[in-house]
C-alpha positions as CSV (number, residue, x, y, z in Angstrom):
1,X,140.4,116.8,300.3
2,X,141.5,113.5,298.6
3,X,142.6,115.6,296.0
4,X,145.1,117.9,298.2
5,X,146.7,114.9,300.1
6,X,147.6,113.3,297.2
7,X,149.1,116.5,296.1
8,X,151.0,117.3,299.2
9,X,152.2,113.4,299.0
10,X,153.4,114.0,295.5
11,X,155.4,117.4,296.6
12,X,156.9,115.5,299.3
13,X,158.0,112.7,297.7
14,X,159.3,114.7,294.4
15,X,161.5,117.1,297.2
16,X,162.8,114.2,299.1
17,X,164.1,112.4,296.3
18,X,166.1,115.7,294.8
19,X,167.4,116.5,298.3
20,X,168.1,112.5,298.7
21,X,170.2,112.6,295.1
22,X,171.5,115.7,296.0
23,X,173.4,114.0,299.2
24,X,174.2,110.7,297.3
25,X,175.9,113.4,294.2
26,X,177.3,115.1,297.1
27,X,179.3,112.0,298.1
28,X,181.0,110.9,295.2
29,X,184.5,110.9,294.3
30,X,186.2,112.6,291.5
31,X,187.4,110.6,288.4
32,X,190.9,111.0,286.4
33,X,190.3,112.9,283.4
34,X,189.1,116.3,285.7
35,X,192.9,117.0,285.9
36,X,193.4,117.3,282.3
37,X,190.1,118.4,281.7
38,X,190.4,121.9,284.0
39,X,194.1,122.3,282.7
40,X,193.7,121.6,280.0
41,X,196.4,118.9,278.9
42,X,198.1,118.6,275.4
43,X,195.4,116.6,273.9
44,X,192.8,119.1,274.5
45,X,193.7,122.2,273.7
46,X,193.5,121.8,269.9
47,X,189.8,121.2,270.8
48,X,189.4,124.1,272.5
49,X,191.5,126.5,270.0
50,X,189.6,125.2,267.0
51,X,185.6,125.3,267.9
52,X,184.2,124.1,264.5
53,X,187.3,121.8,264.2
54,X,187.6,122.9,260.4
55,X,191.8,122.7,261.5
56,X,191.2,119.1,261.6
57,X,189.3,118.6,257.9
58,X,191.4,121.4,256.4
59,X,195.3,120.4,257.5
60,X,194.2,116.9,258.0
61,X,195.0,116.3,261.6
62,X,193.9,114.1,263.9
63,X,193.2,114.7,267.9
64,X,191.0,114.0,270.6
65,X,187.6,114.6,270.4
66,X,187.5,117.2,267.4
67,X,183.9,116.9,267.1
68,X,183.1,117.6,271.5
69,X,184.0,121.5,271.7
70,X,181.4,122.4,273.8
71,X,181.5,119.8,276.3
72,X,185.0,120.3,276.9
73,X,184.8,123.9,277.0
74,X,181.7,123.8,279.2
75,X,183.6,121.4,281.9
76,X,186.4,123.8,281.5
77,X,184.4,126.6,282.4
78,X,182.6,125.0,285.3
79,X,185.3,123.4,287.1
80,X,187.7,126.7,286.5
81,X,185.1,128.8,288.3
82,X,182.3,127.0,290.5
83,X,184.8,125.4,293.2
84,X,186.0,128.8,293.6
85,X,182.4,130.9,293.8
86,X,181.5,128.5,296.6
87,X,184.3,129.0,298.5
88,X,182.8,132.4,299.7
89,X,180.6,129.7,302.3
90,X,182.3,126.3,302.0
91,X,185.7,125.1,302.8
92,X,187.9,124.3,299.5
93,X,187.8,120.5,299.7
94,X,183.4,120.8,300.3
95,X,183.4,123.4,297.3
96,X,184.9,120.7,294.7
97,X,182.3,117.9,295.9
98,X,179.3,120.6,296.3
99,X,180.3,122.0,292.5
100,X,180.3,118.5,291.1
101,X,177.2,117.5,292.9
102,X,175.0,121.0,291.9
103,X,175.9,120.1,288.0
104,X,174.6,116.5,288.4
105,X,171.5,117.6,290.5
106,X,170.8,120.7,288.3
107,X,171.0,118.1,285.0
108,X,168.9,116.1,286.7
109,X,166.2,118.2,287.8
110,X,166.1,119.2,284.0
111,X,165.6,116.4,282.3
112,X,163.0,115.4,285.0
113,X,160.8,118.5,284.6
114,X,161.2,118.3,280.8
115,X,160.3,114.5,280.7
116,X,157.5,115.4,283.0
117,X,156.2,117.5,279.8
118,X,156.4,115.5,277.1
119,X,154.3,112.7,279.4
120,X,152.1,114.7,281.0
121,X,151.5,117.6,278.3
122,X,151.7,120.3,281.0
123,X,154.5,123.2,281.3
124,X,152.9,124.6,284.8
125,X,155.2,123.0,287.1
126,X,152.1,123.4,289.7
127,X,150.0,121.2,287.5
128,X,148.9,118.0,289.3
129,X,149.3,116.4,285.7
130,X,152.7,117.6,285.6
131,X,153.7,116.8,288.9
132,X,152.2,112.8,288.3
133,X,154.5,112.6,285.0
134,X,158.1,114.0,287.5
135,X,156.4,111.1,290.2
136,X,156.9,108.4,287.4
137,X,160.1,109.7,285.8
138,X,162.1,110.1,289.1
139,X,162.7,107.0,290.1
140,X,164.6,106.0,287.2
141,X,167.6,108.3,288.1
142,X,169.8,106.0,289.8
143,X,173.0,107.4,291.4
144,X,174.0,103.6,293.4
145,X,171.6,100.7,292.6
146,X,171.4,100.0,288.9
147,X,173.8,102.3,288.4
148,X,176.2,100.5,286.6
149,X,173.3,99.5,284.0
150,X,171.1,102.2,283.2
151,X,172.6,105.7,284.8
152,X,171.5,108.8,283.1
153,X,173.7,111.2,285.1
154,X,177.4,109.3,284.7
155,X,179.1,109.0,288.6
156,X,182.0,110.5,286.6
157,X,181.4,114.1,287.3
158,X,183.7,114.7,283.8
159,X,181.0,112.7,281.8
160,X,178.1,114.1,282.7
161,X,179.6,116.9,280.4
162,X,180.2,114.5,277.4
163,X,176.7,112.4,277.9
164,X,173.6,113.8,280.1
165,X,174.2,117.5,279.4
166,X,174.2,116.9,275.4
167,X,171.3,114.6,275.0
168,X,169.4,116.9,277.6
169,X,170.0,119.8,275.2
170,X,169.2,117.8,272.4
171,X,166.1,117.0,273.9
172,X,165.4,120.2,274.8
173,X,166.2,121.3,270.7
174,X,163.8,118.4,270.1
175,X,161.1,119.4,272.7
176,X,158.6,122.1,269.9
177,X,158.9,119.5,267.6
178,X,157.4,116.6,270.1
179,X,154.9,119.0,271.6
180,X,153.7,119.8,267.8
181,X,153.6,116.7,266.4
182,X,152.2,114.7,269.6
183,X,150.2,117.5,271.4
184,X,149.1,119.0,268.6
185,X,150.1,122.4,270.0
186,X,153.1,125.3,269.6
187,X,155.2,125.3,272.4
188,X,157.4,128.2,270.8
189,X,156.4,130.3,267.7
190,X,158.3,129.3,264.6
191,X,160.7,133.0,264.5
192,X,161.6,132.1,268.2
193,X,162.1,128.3,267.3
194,X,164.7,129.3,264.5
195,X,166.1,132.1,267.1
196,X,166.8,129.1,269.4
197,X,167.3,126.1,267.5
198,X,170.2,127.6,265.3
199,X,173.1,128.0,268.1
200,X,171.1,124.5,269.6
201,X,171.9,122.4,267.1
202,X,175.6,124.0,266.7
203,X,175.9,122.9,270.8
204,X,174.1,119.9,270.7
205,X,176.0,118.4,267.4
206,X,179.5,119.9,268.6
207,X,178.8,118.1,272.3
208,X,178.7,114.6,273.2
209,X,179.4,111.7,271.3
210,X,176.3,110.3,271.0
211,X,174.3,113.3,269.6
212,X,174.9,113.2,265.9
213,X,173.8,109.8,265.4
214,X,170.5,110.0,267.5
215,X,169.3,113.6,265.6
216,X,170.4,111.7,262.2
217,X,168.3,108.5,263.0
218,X,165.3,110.9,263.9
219,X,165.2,112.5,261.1
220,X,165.1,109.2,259.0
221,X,162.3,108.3,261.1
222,X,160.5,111.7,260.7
223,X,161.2,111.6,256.7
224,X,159.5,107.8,256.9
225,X,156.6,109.3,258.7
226,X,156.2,112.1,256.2
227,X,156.5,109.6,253.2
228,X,154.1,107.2,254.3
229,X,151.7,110.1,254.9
230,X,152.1,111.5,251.3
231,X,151.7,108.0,249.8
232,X,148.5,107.2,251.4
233,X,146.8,111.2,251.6
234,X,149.0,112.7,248.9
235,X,149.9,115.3,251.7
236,X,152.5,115.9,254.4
237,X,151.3,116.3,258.0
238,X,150.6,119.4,258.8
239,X,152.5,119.5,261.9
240,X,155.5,118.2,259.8
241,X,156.3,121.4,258.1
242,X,156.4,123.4,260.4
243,X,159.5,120.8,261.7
244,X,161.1,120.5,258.8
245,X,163.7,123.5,258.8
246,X,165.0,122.7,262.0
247,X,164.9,118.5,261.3
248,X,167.4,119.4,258.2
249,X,169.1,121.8,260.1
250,X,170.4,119.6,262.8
251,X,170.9,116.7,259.4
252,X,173.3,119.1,258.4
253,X,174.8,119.6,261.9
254,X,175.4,116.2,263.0
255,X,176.6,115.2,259.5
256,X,179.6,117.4,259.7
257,X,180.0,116.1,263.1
258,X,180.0,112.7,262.0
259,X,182.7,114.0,259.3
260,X,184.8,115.6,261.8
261,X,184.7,112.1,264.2
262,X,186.9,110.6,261.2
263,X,189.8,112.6,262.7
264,X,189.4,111.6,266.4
265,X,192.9,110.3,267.1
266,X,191.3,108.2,270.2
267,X,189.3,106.0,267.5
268,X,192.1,105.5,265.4
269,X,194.3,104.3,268.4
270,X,191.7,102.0,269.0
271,X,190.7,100.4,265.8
272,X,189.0,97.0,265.2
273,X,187.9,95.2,262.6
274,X,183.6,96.3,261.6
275,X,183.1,92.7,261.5
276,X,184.5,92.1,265.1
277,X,182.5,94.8,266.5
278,X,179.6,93.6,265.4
279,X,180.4,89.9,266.7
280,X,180.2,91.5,270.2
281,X,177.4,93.3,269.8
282,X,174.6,89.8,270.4
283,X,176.4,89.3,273.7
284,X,176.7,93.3,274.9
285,X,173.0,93.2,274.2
286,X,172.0,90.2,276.4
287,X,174.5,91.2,279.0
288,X,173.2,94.9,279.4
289,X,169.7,94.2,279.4
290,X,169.5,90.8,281.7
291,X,172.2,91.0,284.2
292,X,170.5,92.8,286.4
293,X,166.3,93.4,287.1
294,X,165.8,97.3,285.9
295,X,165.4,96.5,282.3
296,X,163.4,92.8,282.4
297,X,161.2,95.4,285.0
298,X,161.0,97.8,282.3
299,X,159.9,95.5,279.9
300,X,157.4,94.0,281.9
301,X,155.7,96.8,283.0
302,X,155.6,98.1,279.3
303,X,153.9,95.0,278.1
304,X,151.3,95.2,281.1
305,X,150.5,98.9,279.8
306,X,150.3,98.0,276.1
307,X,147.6,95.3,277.6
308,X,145.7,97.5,278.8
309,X,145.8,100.2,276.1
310,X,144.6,97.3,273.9
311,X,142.1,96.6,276.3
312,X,140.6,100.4,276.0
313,X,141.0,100.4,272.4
314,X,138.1,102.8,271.8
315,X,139.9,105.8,273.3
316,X,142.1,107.7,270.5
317,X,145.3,108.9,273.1
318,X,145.7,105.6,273.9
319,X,145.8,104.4,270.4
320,X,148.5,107.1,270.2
321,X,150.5,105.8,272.2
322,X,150.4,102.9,270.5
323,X,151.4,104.1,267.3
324,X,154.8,106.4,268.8
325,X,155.5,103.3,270.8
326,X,156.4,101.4,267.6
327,X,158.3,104.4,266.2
328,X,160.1,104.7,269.6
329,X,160.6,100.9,269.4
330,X,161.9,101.1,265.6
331,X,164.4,104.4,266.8
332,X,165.8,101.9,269.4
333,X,166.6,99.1,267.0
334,X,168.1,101.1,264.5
335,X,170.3,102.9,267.7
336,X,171.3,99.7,268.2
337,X,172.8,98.4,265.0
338,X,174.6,101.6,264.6
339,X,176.3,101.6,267.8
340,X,179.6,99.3,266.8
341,X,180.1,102.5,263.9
342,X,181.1,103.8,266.8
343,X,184.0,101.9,267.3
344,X,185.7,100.2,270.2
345,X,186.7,101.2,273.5
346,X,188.8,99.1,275.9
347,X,186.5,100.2,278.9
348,X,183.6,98.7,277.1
349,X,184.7,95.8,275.6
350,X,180.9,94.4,274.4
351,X,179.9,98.2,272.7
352,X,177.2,98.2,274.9
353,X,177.6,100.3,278.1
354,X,175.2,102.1,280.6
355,X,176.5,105.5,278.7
356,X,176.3,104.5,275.3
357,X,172.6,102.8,275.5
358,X,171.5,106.7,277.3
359,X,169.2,106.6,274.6
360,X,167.7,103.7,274.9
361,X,167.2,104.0,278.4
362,X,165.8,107.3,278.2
363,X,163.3,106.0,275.3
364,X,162.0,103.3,277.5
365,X,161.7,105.9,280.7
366,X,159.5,107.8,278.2
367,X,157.0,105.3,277.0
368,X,156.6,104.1,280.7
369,X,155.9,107.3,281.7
370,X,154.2,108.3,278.9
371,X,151.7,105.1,279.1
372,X,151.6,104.7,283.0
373,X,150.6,108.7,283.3
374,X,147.5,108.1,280.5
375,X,146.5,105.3,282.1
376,X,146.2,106.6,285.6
377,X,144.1,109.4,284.7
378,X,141.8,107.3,282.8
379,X,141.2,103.5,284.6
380,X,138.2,104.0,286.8
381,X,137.0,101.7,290.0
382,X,138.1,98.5,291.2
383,X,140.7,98.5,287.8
384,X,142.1,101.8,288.4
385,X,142.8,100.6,292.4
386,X,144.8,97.4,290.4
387,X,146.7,99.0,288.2
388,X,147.8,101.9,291.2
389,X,149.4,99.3,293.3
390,X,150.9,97.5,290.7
391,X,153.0,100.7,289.7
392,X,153.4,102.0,292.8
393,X,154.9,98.5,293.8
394,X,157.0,98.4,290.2
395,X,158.4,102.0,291.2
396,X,159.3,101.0,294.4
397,X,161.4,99.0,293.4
398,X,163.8,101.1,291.9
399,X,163.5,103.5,294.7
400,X,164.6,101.0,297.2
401,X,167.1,99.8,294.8
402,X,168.6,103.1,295.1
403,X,170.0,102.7,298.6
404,X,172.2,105.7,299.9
405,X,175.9,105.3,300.4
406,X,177.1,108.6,301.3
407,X,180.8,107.2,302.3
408,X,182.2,106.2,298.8
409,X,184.6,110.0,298.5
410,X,185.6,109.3,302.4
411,X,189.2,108.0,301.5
412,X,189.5,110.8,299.0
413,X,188.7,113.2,301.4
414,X,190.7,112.2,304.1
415,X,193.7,112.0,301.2
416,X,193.0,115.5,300.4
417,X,192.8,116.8,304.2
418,X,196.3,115.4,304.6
419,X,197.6,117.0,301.6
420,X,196.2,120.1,303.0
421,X,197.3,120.0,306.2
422,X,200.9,118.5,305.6
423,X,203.7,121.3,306.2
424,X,204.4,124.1,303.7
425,X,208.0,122.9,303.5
426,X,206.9,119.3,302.3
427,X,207.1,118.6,298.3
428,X,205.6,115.0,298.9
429,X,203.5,113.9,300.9
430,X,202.3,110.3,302.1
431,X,199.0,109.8,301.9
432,X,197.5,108.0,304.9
433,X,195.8,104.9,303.0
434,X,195.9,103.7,299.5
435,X,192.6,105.2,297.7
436,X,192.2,107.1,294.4
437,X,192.6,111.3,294.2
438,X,191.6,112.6,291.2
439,X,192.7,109.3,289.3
440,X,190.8,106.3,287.9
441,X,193.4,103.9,290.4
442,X,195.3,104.9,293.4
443,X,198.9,106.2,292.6
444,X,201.8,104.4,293.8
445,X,204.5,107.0,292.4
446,X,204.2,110.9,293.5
447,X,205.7,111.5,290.0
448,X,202.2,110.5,288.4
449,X,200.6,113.3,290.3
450,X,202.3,116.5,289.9
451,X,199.7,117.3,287.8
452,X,196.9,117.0,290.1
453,X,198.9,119.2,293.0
454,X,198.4,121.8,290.4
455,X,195.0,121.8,290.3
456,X,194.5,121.4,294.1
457,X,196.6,124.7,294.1
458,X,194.3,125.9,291.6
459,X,191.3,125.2,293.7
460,X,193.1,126.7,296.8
461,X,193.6,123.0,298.5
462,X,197.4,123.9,298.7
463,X,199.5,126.8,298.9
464,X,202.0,125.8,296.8
């Protein structure tokens, strides 16, 4: 009976957060770079005519983002057609704020329900195990609260193209490898891996920015675990060889994306000095991790679990954990003191950002929920009842951190019902208070948005 309530609690909870996100998604407004993203502007079209980017190596021409060809063409694809399928039930203006909210929602049900795996070793979603692990991962997801410090699904609907979707499918590319090596079990056959992880790694190295450099410092880590092994037992790991096809295939991958990101034109508008960029980097790192309570949090509640993991030393998993901990912790470090390679942006003038660090937040979610879910399901008594409150006080937290604010696209809105509703014989229109429509500032000039009227009569907002 205990059992079942808990179980019903957990389902409840799990449900009320999603549809909770869900409205909070629901509400946010659009950012700038959808306009030239759905129509493609000048700068991206080269990226979308030349997948691979070999135009760029061959002829020696630089432009945006020659290494991102599936983001961009995925947000092309999504924001070309999605507004327009929900239109069958939902007024224009809803479908555009419903389409960006189902991609953030969907992303983020994912990586949930996979992080839920890797922690709890389960893939039956029913699983109580499984549903424990999604209990201790949600929370984390922040759409308001510490948003601004450790988001995984970017308020940006654009960039949760170029940063959440990537690293999600290069966790998912990832995912056989973890289960083999941690759980000691095949989550795919090897035939279906290769089947899979070929046109993965081509999407996942070819997507985001951040990809390439966290499958390349992987595999260094992986190749240090494999030496050390063969040093000491004059043998690889078993569950190492099994990996190693698809660990060089996505090397190769990510190298040649690394090559093709020397002829991003946005870089070389923006270039500084290594040596500067690494001056920055002591103060990015204090500012991002202590000017706010989610990662000092974080930290403390993965110091109370290594505690007690210490504390039941005897039990094997928990020495485990121990062990990827360190490797986790090492993966982090070295993330770290790559990041100014790659390079400086005006819009995060320390390197460190909540987008660039997705890695590092991610790695810390994991090892919380990796330790927390262990330890639940192994304290007994009076220590078990401790350590229950303790979390569920620590997640709380974050939860009411979260707080909903399901007015911040109200302005936009009420902008784009007057554009819809002004007469058919009207070129411009006033807009009834100064706010931002599908631009990073409010425009003062209708010149600056003749661009964005096209989309809105793409998206059947206008007529004409």
């Amino acid at each position: 009976m205990h059992r079942v309530l808990t179980y019903t609690v957990i389902c409840v909870f799990l449900f009320g957060d999603l549809g909770f996100s869900f409205l909070q998604y629901y509400s946010i407004p659009l950012d700038g770079d959808m306009v030239g993203g759905v129509l493609l502007d000048e700068g991206i079209e080269p990226v979308l005519s030349h997948p691979l980017g070999l135009h760029a190596i061959v002829e020696g021409k630089a432009y945006p983002n020659p290494n991102r060809f599936f983001s961009h063409w995925l947000f092309y694809q999504y924001f070309q057609y999605a507004p327009l399928a929900l239109q069958t039930f939902l007024s224009p203006i809803d479908s555009i704020y419903a389409a960006s909210a189902l991609i953030k929602i969907l992303t983020h049900l994912l990586f949930v329900a996979v992080l839920a795996m890797m922690v709890s070793g389960r893939t039956k979603i029913s699983s109580f195990n499984f549903l424990l692990g999604a209990v201790l991962i949600s929370p984390f997801f922040q759409t308001n609260g510490y948003r601004s410090y450790m988001s995984i699904i970017d308020y940006a609907p654009t960039y949760v193209f170029f940063y959440a979707i990537p690293l999600l499918i290069l966790i998912l590319y990832f995912l056989p490898l973890f289960w083999r090596a941690y759980h000691g079990r095949e989550l795919l056959t090897n035939p279906i891996q290769l089947l899979i992880g070929i046109p993965l790694a081509l999407i996942a190295s070819l997507s985001g920015p951040l990809n390439p450099g966290i499958a390349l410092i992987i595999g260094l880590l992986v190749g240090c675990i494999g030496g050390l092994s063969y040093i000491s037992e004059k043998r690889l790991p078993k569950n190492l060889k099994g990996s190693l096809p698809l660990l060089i295939l996505i090397g190769l991958v990510s190298l040649y994306s690394l090559m093709l990101a020397r002829y991003n034109s946005i870089s070389l508008v923006n270039e500084m000095p290594l040596w500067d960029l690494y001056a920055k980097l002591p103060q990015g790192i204090f500012y991002q991790f202590t000017a706010k309570l989610c990662f000092p949090l974080i930290f403390i509640a993965l110091i109370v679990n290594v505690y007690v993991l210490r504390k039941h030393s005897d039990n094997p998993v928990g020495q485990k954990i121990l062990r990827w901990g360190k490797w986790v912790g090492l993966f982090m470090l070295i993330y770290l003191l790559l990041l100014p390679l790659g390079g400086y942006r005006p819009y995060r003038p320390y390197i460190l950002r909540y987008d660039t660090i997705m890695p590092i937040t991610l790695g810390l979610v994991f090892l919380f929920g990796l330790s927390t879910h262990f330890i639940l399901t192994q304290l007994k008594g009076q220590w078990y009842t401790r350590y229950a409150i303790w979390t569920g006080v620590f997640l709380f937290i974050f939860m009411w951190e979260d707080k909903g604010r399901f007015d911040q696209n109200q302005c936009e809105r009420k902008a784009l019902e007057a554009i819809a509703q002004s007469p058919a014989t009207e070129t411009i229109v006033q807009l009834p208070q100064e706010c931002r429509v599908l631009s990073w500032e409010a425009q003062k000039t209708f010149d600056k948005s003749s661009n964005a009227g096209i989309l809105l009569r793409q998206w059947n907002i206008i007529k004409q």
